[in-house]
KESE-651005 format. One record per atom (N, C-alpha, C, O): x, y, z. Coordinates in steps of 0.02 Angstrom, whole numbers, padded with zeros to 5 digits, always signed. Example, Ala and Ser with C-alpha at 12.3 -4.5 7.8 and 13.67 -1.06 7.14 Angstrom:
+00660-00284+00390+00615-00225+00390+00660-00165+00390+00712-00166+00423+00642-00112+00354+00684-00053+00357+00645+00002+00394+00670+00057+00402
This chain:
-00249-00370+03346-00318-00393+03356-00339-00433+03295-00358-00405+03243-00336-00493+03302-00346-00538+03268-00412-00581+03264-00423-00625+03305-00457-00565+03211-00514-00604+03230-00514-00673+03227-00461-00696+03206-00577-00732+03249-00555-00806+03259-00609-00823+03249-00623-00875+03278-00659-00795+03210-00733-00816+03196-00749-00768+03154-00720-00714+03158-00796-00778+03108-00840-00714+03070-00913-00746+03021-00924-00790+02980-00954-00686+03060-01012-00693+03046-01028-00597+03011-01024-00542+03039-01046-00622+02934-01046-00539+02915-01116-00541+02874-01143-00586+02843-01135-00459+02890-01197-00448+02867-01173-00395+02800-01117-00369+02791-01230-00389+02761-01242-00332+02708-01283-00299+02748-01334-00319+02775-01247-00220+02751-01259-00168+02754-01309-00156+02688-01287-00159+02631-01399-00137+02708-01448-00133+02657-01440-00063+02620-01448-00049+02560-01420-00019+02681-01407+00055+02659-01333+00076+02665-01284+00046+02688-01341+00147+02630-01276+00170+02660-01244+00187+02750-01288+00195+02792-01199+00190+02765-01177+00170+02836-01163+00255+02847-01118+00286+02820-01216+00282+02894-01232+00365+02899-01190+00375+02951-01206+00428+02977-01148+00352+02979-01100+00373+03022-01002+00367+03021-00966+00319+03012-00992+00411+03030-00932+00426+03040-00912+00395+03114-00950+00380+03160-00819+00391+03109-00816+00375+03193-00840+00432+03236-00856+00425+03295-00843+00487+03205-00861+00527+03285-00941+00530+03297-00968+00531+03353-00979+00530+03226-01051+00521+03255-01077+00469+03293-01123+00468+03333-01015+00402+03261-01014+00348+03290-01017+00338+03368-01055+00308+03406-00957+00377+03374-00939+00363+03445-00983+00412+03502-00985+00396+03561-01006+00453+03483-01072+00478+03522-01140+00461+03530-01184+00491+03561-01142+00396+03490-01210+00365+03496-01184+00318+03533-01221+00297+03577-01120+00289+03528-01117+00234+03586-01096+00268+03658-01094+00226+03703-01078+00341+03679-01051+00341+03736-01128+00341+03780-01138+00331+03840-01171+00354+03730-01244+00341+03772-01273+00248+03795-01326+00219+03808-01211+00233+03790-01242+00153+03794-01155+00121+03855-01134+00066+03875-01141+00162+03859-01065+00146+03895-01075+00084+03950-01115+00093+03996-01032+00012+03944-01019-00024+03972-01029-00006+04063-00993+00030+04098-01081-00038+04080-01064-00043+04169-01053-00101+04193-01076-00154+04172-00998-00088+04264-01006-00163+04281-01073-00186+04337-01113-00148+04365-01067-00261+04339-01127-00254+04397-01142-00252+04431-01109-00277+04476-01200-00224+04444-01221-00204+04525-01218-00272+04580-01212-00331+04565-01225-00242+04645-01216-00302+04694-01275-00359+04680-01274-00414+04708-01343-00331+04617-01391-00397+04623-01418-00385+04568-01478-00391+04558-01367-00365+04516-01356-00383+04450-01348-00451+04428-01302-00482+04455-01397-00492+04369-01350-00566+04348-01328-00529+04291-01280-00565+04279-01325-00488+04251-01270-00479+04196-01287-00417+04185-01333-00391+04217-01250-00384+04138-01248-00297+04095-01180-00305+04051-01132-00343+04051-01205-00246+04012-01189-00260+03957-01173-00168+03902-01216-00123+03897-01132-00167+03883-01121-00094+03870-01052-00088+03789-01025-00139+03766-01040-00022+03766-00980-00045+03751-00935-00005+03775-00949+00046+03805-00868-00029+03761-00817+00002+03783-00763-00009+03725-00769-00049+03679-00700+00041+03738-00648+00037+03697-00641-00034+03673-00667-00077+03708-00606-00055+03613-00591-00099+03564-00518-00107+03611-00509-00152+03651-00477-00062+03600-00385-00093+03651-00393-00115+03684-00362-00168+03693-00440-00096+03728-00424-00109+03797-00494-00039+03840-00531+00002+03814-00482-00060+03909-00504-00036+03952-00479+00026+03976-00443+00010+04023-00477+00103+03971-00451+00180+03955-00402+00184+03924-00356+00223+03938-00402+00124+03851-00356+00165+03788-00404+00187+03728-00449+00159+03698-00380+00234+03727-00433+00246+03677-00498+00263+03658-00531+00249+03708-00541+00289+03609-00616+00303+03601-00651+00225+03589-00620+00174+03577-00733+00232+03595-00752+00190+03597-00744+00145+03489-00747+00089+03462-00739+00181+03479-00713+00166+03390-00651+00184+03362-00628+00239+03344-00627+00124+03361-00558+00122+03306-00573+00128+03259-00616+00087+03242-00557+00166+03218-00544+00205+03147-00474+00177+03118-00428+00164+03157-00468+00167+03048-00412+00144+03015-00438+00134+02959-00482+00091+02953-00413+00179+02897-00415+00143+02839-00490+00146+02832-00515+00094+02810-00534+00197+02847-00600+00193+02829-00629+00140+02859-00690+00143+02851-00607+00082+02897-00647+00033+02921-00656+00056+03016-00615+00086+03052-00714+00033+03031-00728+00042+03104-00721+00003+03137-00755-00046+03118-00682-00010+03201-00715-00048+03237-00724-00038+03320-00687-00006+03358-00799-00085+03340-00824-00078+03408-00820-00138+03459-00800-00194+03444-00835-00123+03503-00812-00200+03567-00876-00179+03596-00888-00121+03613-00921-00235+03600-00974-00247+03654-00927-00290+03718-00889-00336+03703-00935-00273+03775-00908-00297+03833-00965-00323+03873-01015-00287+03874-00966-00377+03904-01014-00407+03940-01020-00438+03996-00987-00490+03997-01054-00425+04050-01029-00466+04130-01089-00512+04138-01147-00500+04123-01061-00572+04170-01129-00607+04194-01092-00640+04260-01038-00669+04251-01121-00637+04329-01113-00680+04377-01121-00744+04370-01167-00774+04341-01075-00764+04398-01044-00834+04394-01101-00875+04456-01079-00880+04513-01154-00895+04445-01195-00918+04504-01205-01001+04483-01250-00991+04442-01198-01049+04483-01208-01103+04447-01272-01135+04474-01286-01119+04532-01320-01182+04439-01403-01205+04452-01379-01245+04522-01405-01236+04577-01326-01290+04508-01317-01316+04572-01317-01308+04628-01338-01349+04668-01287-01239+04646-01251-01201+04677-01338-01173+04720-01361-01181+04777-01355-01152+04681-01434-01118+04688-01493-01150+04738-01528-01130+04784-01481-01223+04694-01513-01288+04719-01525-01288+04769-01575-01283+04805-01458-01296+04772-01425-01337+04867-01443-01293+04937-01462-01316+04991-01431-01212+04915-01455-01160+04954-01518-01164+04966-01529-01168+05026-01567-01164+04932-01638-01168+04914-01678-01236+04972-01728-01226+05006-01645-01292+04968-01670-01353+04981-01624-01345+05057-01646-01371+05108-01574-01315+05059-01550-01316+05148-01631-01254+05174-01673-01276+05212-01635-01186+05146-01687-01168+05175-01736-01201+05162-01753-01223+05217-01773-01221+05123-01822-01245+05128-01832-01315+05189-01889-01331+05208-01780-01345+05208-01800-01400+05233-01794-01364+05309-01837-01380+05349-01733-01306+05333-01741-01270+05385-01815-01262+05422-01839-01278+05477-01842-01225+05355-01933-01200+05370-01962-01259+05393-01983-01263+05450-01965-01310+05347-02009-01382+05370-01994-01395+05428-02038-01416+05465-01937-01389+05449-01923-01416+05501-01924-01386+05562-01934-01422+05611-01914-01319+05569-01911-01287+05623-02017-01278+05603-02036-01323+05641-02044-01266+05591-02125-01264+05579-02155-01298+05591-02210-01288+05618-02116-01389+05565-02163-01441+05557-02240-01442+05502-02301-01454+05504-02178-01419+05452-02258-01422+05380-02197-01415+05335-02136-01409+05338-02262-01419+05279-02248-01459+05196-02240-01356+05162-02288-01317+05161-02171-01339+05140-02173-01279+05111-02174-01287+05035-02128-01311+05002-02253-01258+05003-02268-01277+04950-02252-01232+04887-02227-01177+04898-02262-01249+04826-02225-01240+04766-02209-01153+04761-02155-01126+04749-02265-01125+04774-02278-01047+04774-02231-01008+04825-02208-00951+04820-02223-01063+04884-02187-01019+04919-02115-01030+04928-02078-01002+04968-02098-01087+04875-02030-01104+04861-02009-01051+04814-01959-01016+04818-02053-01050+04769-02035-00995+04712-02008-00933+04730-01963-00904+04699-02045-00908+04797-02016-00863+04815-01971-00850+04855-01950-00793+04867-01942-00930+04897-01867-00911+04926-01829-00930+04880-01770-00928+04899-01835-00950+04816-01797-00950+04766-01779-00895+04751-01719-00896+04739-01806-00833+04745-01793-00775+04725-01749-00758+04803-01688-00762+04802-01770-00748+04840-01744-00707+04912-01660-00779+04926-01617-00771+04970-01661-00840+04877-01583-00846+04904-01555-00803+04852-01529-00752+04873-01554-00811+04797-01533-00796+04733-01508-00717+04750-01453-00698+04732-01553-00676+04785-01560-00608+04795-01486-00603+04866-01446-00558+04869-01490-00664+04913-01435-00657+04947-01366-00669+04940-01319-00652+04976-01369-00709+04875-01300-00758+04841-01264-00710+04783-01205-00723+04773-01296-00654+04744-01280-00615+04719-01207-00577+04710-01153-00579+04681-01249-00538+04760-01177-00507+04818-01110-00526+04811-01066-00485+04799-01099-00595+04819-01049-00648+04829-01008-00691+04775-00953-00719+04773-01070-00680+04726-01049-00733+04663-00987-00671+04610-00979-00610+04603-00953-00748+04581-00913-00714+04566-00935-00669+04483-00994-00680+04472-00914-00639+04446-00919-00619+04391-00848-00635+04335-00787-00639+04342-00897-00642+04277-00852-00641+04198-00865-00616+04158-00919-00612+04130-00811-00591+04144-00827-00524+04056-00802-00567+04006-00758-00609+04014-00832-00554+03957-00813-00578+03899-00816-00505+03832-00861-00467+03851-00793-00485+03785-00789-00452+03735-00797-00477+03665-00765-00523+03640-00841-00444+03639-00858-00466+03559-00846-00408+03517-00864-00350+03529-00809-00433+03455-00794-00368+03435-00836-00363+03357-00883-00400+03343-00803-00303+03301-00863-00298+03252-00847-00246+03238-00840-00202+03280-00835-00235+03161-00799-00185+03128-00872-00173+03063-00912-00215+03042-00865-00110+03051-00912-00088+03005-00856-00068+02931-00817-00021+02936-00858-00103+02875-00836-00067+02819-00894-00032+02774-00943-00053+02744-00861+00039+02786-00931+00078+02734-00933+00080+02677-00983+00101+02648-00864+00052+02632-00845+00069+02576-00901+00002+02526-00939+00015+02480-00889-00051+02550-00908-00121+02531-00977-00128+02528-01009-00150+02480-01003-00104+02597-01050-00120+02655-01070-00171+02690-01123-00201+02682-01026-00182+02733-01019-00240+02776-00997-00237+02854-00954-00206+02886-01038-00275+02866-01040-00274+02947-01028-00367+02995-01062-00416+03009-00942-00335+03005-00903-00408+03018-00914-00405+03083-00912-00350+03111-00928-00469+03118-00935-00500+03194-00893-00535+03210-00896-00584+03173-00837-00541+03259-00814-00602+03266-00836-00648+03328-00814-00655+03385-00891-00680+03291-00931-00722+03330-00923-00789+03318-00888-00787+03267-00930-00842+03330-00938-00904+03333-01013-00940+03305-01026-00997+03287-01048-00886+03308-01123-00903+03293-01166-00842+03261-01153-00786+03283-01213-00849+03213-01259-00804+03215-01302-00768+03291-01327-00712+03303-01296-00826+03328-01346-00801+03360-01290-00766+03441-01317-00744+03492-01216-00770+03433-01197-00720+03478-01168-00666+03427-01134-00619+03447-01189-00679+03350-01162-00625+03348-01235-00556+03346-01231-00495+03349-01300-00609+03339-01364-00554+03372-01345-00519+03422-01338-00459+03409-01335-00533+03472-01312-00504+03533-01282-00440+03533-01290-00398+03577-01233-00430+03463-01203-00384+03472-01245-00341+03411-01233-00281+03415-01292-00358+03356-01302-00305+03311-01361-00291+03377-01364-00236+03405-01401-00343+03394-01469-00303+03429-01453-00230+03457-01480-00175+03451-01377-00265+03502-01372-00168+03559-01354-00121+03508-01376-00063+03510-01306-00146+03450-01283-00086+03394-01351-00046+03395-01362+00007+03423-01396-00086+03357-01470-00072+03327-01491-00013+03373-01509+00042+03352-01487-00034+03445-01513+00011+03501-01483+00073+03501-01515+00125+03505-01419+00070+03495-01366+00126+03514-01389+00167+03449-01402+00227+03449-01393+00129+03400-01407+00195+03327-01465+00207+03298-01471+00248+03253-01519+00167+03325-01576+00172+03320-01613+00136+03275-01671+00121+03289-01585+00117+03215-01584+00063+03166-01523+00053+03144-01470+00083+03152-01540-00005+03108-01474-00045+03084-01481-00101+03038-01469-00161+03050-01507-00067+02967-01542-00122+02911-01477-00170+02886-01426-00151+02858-01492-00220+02900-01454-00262+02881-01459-00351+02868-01508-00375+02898-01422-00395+02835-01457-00453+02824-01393-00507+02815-01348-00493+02776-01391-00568+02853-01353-00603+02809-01346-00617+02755-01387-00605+02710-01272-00656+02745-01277-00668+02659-01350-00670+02641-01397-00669+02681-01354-00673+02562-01404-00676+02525-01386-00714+02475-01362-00685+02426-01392-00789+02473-01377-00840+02404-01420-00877+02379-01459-00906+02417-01424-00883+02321-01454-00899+02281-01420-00999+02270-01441-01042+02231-01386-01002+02301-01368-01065+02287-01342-01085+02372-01324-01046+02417-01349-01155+02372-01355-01196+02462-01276-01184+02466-01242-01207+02419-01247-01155+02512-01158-01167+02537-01168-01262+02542-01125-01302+02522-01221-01277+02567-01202-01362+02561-01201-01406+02498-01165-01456+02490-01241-01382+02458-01223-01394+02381-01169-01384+02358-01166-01421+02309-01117-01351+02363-01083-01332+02344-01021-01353+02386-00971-01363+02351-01013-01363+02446-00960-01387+02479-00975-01476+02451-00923-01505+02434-01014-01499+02448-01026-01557+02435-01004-01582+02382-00969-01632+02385-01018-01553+02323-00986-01544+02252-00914-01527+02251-00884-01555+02205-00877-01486+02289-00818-01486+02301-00781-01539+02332-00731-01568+02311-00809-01547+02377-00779-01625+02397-00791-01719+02362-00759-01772+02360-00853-01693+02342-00858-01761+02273-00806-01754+02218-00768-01799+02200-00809-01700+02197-00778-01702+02150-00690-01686+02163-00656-01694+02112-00656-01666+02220-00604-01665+02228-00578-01581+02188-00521-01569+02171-00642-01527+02179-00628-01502+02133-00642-01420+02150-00697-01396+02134-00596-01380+02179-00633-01326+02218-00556-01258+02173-00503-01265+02142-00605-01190+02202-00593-01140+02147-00510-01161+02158-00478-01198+02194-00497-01112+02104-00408-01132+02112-00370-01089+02156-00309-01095+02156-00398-01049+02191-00367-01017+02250-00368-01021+02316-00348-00980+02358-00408-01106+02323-00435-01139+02374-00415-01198+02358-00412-01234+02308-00394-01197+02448-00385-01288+02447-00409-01316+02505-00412-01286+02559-00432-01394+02489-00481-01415+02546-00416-01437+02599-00359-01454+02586-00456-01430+02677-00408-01432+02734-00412-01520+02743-00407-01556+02693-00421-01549+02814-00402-01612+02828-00465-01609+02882-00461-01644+02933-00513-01574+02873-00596-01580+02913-00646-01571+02884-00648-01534+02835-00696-01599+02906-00769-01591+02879-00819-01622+02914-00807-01674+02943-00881-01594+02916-00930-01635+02943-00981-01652+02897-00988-01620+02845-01020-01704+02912-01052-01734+02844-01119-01765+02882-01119-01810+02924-01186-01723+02850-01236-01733+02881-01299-01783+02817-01313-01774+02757-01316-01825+02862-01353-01874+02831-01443-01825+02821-01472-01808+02872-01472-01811+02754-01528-01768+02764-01597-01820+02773-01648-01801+02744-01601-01874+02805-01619-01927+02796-01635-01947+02872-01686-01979+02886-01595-01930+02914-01583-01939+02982-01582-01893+03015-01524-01885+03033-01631-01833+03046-01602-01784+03097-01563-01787+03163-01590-01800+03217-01492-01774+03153-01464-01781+03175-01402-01810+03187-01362-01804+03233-01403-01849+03125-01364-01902+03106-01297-01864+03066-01310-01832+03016-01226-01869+03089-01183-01864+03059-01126-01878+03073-01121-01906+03128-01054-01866+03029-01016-01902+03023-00961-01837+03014-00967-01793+02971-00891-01841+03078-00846-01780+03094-00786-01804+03059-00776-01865+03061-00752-01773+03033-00688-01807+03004-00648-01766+03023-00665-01707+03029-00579-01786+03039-00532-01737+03068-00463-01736+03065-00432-01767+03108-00445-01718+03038-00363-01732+03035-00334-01779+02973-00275-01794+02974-00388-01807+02909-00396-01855+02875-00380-01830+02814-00370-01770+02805-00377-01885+02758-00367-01854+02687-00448-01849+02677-00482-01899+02692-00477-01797+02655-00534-01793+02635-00540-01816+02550-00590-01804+02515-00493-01843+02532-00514-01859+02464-00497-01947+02477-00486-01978+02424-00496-01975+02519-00508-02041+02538-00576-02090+02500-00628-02071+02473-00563-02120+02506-00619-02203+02483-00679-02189+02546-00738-02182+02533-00653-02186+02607-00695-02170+02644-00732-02120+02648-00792-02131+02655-00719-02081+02647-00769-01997+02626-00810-02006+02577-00870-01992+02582-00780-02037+02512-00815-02051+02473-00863-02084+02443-00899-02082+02393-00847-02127+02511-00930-02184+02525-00968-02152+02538-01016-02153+02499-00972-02096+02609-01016-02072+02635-01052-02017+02598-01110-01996+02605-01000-01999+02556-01047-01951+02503-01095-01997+02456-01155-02000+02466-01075-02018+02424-01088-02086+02367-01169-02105+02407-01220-02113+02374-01166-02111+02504-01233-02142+02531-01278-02077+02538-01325-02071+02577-01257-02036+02497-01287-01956+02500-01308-01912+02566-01357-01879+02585-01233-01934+02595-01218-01874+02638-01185-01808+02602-01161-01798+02546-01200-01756+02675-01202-01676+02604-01164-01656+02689-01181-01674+02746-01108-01613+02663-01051-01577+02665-01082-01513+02707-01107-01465+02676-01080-01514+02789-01094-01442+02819-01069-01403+02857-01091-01354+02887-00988-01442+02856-00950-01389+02876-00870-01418+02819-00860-01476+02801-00846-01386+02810-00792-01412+02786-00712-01346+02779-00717-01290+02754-00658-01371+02806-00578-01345+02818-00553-01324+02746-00541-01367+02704-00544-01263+02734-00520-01230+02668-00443-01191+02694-00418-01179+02749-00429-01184+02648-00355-01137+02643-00358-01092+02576-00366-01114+02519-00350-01023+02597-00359-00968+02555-00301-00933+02531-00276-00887+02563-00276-00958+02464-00230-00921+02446-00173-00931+02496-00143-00877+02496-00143-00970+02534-00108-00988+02579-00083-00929+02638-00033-00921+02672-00150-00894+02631-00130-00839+02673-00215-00839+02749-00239-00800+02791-00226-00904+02727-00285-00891+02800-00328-00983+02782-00355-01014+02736-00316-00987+02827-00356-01065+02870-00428-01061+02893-00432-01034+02948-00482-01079+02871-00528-01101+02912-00582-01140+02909-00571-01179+02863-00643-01151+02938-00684-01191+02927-00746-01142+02910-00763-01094+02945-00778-01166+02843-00832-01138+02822-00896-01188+02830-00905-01248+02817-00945-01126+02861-01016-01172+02876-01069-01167+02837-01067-01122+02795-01119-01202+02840-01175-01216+02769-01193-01145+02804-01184-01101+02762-01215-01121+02863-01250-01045+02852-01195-00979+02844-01203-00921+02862-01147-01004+02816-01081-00952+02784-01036-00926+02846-00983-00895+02839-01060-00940+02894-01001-00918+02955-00950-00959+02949-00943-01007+02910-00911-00936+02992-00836-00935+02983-00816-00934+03041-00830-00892+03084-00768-01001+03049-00746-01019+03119-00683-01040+03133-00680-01091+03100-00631-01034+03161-00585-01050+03191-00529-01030+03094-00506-01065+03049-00531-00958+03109-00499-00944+03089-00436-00922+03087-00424-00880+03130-00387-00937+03048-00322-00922+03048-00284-00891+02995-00288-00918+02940-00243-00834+03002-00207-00774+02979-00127-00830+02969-00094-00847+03018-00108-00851+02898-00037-00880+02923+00018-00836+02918+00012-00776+02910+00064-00862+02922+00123-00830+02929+00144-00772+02884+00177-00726+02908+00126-00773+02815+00139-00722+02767+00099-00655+02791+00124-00600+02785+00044-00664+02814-00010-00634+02858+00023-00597+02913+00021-00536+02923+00045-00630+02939+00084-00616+03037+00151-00572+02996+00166-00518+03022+00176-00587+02957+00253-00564+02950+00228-00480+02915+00248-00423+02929+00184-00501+02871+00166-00409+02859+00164-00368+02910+00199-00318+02910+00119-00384+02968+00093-00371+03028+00158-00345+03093+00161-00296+03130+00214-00424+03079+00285-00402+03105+00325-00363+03077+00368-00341+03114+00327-00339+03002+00359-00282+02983+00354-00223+02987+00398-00189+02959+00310-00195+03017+00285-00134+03033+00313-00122+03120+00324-00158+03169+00316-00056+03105+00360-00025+03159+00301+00002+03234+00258+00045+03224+00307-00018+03274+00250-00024+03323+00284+00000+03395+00306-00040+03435+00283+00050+03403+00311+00122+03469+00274+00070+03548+00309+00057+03597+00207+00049+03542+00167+00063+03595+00115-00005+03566+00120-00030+03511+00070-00023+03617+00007-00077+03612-00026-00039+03581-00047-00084+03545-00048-00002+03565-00117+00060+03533-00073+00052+03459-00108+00026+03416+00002+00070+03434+00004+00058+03366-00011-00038+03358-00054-00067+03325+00046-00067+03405+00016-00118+03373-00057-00164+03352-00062-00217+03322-00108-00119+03382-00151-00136+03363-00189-00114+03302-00222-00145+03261-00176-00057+03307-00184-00018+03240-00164-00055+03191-00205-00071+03147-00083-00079+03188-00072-00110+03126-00087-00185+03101-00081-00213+03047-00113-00210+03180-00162-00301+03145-00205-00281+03136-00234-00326+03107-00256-00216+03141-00313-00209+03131-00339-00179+03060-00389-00177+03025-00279-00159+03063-00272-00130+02937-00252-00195+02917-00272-00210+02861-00222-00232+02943-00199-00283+02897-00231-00322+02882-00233-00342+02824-00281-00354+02944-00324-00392+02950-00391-00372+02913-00427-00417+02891-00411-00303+02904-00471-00269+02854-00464-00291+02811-00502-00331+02783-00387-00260+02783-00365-00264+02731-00399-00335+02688-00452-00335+02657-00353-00391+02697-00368-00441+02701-00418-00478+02683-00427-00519+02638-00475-00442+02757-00547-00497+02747-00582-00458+02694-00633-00482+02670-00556-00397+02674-00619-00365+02631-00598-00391+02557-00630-00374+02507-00537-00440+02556-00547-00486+02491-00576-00546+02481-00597-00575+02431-00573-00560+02555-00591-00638+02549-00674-00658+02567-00709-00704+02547-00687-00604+02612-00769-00611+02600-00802-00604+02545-00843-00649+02535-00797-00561+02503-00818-00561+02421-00815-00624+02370-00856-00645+02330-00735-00649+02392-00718-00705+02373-00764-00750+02369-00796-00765+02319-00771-00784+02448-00816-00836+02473-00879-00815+02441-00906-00868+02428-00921-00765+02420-00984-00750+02416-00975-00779+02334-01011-00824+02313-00936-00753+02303-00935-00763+02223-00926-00849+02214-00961-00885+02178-00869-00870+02256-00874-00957+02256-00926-01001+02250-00932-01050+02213-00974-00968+02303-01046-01010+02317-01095-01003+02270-01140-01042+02255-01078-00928+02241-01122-00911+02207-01118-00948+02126-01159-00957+02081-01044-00963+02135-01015-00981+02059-01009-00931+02033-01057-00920+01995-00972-00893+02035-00952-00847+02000-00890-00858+01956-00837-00870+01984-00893-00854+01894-00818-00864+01849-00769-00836+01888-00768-00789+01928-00709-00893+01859-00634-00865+01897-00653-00792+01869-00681-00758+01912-00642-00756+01802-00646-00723+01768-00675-00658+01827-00640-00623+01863-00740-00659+01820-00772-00615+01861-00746-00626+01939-00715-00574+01946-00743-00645+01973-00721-00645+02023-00657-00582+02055-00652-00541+02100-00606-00614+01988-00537-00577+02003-00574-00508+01979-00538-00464+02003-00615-00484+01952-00622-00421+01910-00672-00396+01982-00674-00337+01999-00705-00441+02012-00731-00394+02064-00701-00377+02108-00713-00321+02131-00641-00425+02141-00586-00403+02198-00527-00371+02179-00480-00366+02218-00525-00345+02110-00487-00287+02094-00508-00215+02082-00467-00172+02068
């Protein structure tokens, strides 16, 4: 289980649960699927899989949970077309004009008949708690799916103080300055992407992809004081990804030195092998998130290595 996004919070307090207190506050929130005139629900369930396992993987002091989620597949189109065949039925078999109020409500009564029928999709988000650090990893694509998943946490435990990063200095300042200057920590190296937003123009920007980012060209666009808001790093040659001005983390990648730890370990069954990408992978991010925080922050090489040791 390999994450491919990360959005992580600071834990404000200490993290008052264990997996088993853990896992009894979520069996009160347990995944259902949906009803015949359900549009979505939402619950959690095992991290493996679907009856392996408790609802929290435990390993290595780190936790982790799976929000599971269904929504019927009904499309606006789809809705439309139903809507406007009855409605023109009525006009027509009546001979009158069926007005806004009472469209509204065979809008509801098709919707209520199409239900039934439509198809459904799950999707899973997952999210590991480290208590030691205090941090609470999402592998989301966004802040705002990875809300989705602290809001129900929040519900299931009743609170859940917590905050994104907290910096004192812009991630776009600083990616920007890295790429002007060609000049980033020494355990980082810039990838062959970036996006480059004009603050001058809402909306206005410029995707680079697959390119030398230390080009004549990049360097115009900085030079016309464009600023740096997403940009492709490589960590210690052991993980790939793209870092964003609000510190998430996207399309991430574990390389091979990564995978081969992961392949040396001896794995009976799917339940160990998950167990063992899921220490490795802790393992791992609980260096490199600190990392990234001390980078932005500027933190001396010096201090840095003395905090991730």
């Amino acid at each position: 289980m390999w994450f491919k996004n990360l959005c992580f919070y600071k834990l404000e307090t200490e993290f008052p649960f264990d997996a088993e207190n853990l896992e009894q506050r979520l069996e009160r929130h347990l995944f259902q699927p949906c009803g015949k005139l359900d549009l979505e629900s939402g619950g959690w369930a095992p991290p493996i899989g679907d009856g392996q396992g408790g609802l929290v993987h435990a390993a290595n002091g780190y936790l982790m949970v799976c929000l599971k989620e269904e929504n019927k597949l009904l499309p606006a189109s789809v809705l439309k077309e139903a809507l406007t065949e009855r409605v023109s039925l009525i006009e027509e078999e009546q001979a009158r004009k069926v007005r806004k109020r009472e469209k509204d409500q065979l809008k509801d009564e098709v919707l209520l008949d199409m239900l039934p029928r439509a198809f459904s999709r799950s999707r899973r988000t997952y999210a590991y708690v480290d208590p030691h650090e205090g941090w609470l990893v999402v592998d989301a694509p966004s802040w705002k799916k990875a809300e989705e998943l602290t809001e129900r946490l929040r519900d299931a435990l009743g609170s859940l103080p917590i905050v994104p990063p907290q910096l004192d200095t812009a991630p776009q300042a600083v990616m920007t300055r890295w790429l002007s200057t060609d000049q980033v920590p020494s355990d980082f190296t810039i990838g062959d992407e970036c996006v480059l937003n004009d603050p001058q123009l809402e909306g206005a920007e410029v995707r680079c992809k697959r390119l030398d980012l230390s080009s004549s060209e990049v360097k115009t666009h900085l030079k016309a004081g464009k600023l740096v808001s997403r940009l492709a790093l490589h960590w210690q040659d052991r993980m790939s990804f793209v870092l964003d001005a609000d510190m998430s983390v996207k399309r991430l990648k574990f390389n091979d030195v990564v995978q081969d730890d992961s392949g040396d370990s001896e794995a009976d069954s799917d339940a160990e092998r998950f167990d063992s990408d899921f220490s490795i992978m802790t393992l791992e991010l609980a260096r490199l998130i600190p990392r990234l925080m001390a980078v932005i922050e500027g933190t001396t090489e010096n201090q840095a290595a003395a905090a991730e040791s």
